[in-house]
N, C-alpha and C positions, 0 to 999 in steps of 0.2 A: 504494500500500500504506500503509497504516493504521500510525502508528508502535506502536498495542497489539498488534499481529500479532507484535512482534518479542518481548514481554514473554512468563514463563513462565506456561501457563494449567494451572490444576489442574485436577482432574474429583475430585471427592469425592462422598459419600453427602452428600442434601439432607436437611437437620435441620427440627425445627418451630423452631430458632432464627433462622432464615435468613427466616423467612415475612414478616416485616414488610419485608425486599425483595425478596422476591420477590413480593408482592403488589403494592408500588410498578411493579416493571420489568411487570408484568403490567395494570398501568391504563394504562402508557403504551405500550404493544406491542398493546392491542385495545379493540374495540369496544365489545364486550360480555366485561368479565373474569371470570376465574373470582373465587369469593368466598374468602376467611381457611378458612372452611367449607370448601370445596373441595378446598382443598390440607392441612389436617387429614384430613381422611377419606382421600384418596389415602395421605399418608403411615402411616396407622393400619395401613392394607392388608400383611398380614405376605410375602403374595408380591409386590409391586408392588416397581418399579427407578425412585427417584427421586434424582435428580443435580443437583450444582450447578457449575456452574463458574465457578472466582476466579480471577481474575488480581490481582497487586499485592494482595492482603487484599482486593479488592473482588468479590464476587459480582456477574457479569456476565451468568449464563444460569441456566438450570434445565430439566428434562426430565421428564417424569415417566411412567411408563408400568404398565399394569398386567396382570396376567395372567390370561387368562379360560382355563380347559382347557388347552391348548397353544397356545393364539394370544397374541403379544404383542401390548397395543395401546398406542400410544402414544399418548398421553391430548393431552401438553402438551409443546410446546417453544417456548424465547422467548430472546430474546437482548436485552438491554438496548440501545436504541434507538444510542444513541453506540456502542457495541461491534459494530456487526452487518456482515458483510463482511469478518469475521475470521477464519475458519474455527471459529468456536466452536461452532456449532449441529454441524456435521460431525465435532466431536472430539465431542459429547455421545450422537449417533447413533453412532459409531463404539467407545464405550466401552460404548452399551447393549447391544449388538450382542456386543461380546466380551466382557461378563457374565452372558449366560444359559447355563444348561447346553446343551449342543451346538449352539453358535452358527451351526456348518454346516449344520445340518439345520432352526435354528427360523426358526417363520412370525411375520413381524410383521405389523401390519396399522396405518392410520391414516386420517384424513378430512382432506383442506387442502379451505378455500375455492377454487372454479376461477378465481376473478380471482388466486390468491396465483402467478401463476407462476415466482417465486423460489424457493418454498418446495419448487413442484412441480418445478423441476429440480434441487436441492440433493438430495430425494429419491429422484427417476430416478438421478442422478448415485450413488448408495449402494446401488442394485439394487433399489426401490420400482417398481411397476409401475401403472400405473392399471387398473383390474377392476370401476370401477363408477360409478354416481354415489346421492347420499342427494340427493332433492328437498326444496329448501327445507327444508334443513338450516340455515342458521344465522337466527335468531331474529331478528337486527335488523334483515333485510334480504330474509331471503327466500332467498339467496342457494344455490346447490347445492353441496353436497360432492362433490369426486373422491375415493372409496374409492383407496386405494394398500396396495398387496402388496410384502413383499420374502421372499421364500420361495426354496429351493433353484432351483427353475423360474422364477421372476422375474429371475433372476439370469443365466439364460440367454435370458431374452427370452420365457418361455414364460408361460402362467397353468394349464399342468394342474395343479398339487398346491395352487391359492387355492381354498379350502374357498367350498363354495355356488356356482362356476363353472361351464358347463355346456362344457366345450371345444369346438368347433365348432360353437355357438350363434349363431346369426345377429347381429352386432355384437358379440360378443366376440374381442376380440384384443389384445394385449400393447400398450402405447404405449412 
């Protein structure tokens, strides 16, 4: 165990003041970053849920998520490279989660890389469900996305209420 694990983590609203590290922890967390631009536009968004989390006065994660109809989608999470294994990413997710209106009932939705499988059981692990794949999805490599679900039915192992699903569709089933 990490001795930042033991320090107090805040989860606060993500400012356009914060962007110059979060841009930083964002170059060094991926391939291909998102741009300044980016994360401007997200936060402009009046219904979008973006989060920072500080430990010690230092911003150490970010989350960002935004909202299409009733689906949540979680755009962006990232944990500053030194901090990660902390249960940060898990307090950010879990704070997203019980700030939406009817947290019981709402559907999220997101895309990991399928080599990230850290990310992809941090997310099983919160009631995320895999429901798909986006081919050659990410841009520097080619690489596929696992679509992931966390919806009331996800949560039971199920995918009937993951919008666009076909239940008993030949290769669909809950992971």
């Amino acid at each position: 165990m990490s001795l930042h694990s033991t320090s107090h983590l805040e989860v606060r609203r993500l400012t356009y003041a914060d962007l110059p590290i979060v841009t930083a922890i964002e170059r060094r967390s991926f391939v291909t970053p998102w741009s300044l631009a980016m994360f401007v536009l997200e936060l402009s968004k009046p219904s979008g849920i973006c989060l920072a989390a500080v430990r010690d006065d230092q911003l150490v994660g970010y989350l960002v998520c935004s909202r299409y109809d009733t689906v949540w989608h979680v755009m962006n999470v990232s944990v500053d490279p030194e901090h990660r294994r902390n249960g940060i990413a898990s307090e950010l997710l879990g704070r997203l989660v019980s700030s939406v209106p009817s947290p019981e009932t709402a559907q999220f939705t997101l895309e990991v890389r399928e080599s990230n499988h850290g990310a992809m059981a941090l997310y099983a692990a919160l009631g995320f469900r895999e429901a798909g794949v986006r081919r050659r999805y990410y841009q520097d490599n080619g690489e596929d996305a696992r679509i992931m679900w966390r919806t009331p039915a996800t949560r039971r192992g199920a995918l009937d209420d993951v919008p666009g699903i076909e239940v008993g569709a030949p290769g669909v089933r809950a992971r």
